[in-house]
C-alpha positions as a Python dict, from the first residue, in 0.01 Angstrom:
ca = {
    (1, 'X'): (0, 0, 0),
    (2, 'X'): (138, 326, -88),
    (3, 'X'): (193, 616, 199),
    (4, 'X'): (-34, 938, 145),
    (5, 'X'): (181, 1249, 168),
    (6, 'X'): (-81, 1530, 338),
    (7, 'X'): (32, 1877, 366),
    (8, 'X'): (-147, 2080, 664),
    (9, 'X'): (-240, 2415, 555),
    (10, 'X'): (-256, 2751, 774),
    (11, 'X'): (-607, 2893, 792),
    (12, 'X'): (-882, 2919, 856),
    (13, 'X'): (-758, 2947, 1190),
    (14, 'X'): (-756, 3137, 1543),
    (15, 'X'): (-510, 3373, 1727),
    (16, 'X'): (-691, 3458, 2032),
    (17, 'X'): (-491, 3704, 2313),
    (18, 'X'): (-622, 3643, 2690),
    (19, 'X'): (-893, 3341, 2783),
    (20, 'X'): (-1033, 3180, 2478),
    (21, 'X'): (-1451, 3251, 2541),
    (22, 'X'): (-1352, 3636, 2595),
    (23, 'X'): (-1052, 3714, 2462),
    (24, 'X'): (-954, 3886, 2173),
    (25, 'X'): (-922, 3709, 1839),
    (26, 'X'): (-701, 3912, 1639),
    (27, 'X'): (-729, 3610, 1365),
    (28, 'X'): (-923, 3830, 1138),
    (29, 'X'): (-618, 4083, 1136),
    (30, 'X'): (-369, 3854, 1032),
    (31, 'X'): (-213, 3777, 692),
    (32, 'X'): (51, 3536, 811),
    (33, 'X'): (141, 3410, 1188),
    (34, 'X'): (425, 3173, 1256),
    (35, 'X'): (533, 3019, 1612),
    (36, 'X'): (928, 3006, 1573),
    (37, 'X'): (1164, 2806, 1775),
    (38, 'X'): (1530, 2818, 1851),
    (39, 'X'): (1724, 2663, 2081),
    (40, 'X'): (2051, 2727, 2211),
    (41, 'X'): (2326, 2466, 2225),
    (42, 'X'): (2428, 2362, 2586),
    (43, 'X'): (2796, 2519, 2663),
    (44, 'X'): (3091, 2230, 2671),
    (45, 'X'): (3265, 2245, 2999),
    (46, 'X'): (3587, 2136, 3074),
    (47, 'X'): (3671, 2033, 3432),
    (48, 'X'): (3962, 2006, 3668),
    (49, 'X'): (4023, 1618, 3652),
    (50, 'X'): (4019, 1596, 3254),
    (51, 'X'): (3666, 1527, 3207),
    (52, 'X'): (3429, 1706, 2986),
    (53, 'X'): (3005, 1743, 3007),
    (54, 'X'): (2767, 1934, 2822),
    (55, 'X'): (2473, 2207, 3006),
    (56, 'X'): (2179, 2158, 2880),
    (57, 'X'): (2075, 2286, 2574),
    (58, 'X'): (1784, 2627, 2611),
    (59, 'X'): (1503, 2672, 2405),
    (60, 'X'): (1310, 3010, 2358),
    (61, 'X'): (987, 3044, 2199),
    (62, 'X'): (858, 3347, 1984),
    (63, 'X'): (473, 3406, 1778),
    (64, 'X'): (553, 3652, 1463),
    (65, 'X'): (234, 3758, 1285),
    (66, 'X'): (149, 4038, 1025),
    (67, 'X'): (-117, 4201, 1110),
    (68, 'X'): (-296, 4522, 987),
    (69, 'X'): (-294, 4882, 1158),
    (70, 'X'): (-596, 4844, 1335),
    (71, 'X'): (-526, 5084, 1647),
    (72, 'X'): (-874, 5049, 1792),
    (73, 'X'): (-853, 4891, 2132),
    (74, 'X'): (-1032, 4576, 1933),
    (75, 'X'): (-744, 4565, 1715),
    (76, 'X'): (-402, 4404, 1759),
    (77, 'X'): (-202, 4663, 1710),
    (78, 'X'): (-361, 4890, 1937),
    (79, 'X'): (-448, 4626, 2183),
    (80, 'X'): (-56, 4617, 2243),
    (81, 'X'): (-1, 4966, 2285),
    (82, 'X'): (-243, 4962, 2565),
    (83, 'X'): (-145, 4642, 2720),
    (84, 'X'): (239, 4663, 2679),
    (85, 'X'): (414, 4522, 2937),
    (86, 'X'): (167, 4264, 3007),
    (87, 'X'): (126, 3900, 2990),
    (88, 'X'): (-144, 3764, 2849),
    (89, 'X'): (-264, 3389, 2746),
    (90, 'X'): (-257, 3310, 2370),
    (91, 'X'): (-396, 3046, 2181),
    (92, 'X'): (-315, 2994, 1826),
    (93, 'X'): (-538, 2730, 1588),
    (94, 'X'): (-372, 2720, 1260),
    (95, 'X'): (-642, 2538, 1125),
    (96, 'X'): (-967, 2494, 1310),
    (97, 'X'): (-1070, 2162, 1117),
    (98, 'X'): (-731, 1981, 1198),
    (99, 'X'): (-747, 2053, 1530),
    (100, 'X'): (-403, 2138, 1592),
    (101, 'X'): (-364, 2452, 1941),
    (102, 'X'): (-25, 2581, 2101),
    (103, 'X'): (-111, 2791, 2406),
    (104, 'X'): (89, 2956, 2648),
    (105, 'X'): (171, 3305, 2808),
    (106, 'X'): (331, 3554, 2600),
    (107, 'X'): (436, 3925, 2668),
    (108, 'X'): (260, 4192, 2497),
    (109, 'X'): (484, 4422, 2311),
    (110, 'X'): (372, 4714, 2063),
    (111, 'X'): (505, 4708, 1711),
    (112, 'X'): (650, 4938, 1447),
    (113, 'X'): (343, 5165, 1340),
    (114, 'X'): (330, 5343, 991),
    (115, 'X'): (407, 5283, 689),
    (116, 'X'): (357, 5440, 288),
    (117, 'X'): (143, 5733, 256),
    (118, 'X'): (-201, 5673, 140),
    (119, 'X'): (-163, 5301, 158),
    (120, 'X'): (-365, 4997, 372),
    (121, 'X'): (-22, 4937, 602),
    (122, 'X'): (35, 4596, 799),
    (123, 'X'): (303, 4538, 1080),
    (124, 'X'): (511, 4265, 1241),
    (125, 'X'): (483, 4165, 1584),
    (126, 'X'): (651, 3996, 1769),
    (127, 'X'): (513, 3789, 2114),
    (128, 'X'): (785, 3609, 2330),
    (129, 'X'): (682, 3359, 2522),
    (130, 'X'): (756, 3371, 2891),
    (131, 'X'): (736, 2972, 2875),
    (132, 'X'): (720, 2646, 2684),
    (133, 'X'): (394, 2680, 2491),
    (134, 'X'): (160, 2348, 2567),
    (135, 'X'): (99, 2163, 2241),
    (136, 'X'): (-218, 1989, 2128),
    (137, 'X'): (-153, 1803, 1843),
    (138, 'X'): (-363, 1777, 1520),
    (139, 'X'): (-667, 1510, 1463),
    (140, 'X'): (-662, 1569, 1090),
    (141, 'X'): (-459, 1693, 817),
    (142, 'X'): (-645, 1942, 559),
    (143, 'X'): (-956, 1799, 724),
    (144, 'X'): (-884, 1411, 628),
    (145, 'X'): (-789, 1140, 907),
    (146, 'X'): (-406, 1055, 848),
}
């Protein structure tokens, strides 16, 4: 029997900032949103007697997302601006039907506001995590059982 390749695909989706039922859903907003990961290798040490270990290895967490200059308190952009500093749950669906969530706490930082004159401007922000996002994984890929 051959192997199906299926591709997941982003959207339609959520990005919700505070508690799911009354938080804001910026999802609406946003033209792209990506939850990046990086880790940093663990530091070799070198000790007295000749032997050698390794720390352990830290990994940092980040949401980017365009999004477009909405600064109404209902929009992301000015949602930060009034809330920077915070932290603040987020949940992000990529696609509702697959049933893939990450959620986690992030802190609420404004971003870069302007753009071309006379034109429909979007922005990049950036969330950093505080912690590990929790993972939910997906049921379905593109809406099919894998």
């Amino acid at each position: 029997m051959a192997i199906q390749n299926k591709i997941g695909v982003t959207g339609p989706g959520t990005l919700v900032i505070g508690e799911t039922a009354s938080g804001l859903d910026i999802a609406p907003q946003v033209t792209n949103c990506i939850l990046n990961s990086s880790v940093k290798a663990g530091k070799t040490l070198n000790f007295l007697d000749g032997g050698v270990g390794q720390s352990q290895p830290v990994y940092s967490y980040k949401l980017t997302a365009t999004v477009i200059q909405n600064l109404t308190l209902k929009g992301a952009v000015g949602y930060l601006y009034a809330h920077q500093g915070e932290t603040a749950k987020i949940t992000f669906v990529p696609n509702k039907i697959d049933g893939a969530k990450f959620e986690g706490t992030v802190r609420l930082d404004p971003p870069d506001v302007g753009g071309d004159a006379g034109e429909g401007d979007t922005t990049k922000l950036t969330l950093e995590f505080v912690s590990k996002p929790t993972f939910t994984p997906a049921t379905k890929v593109n809406g099919m059982e894998p």
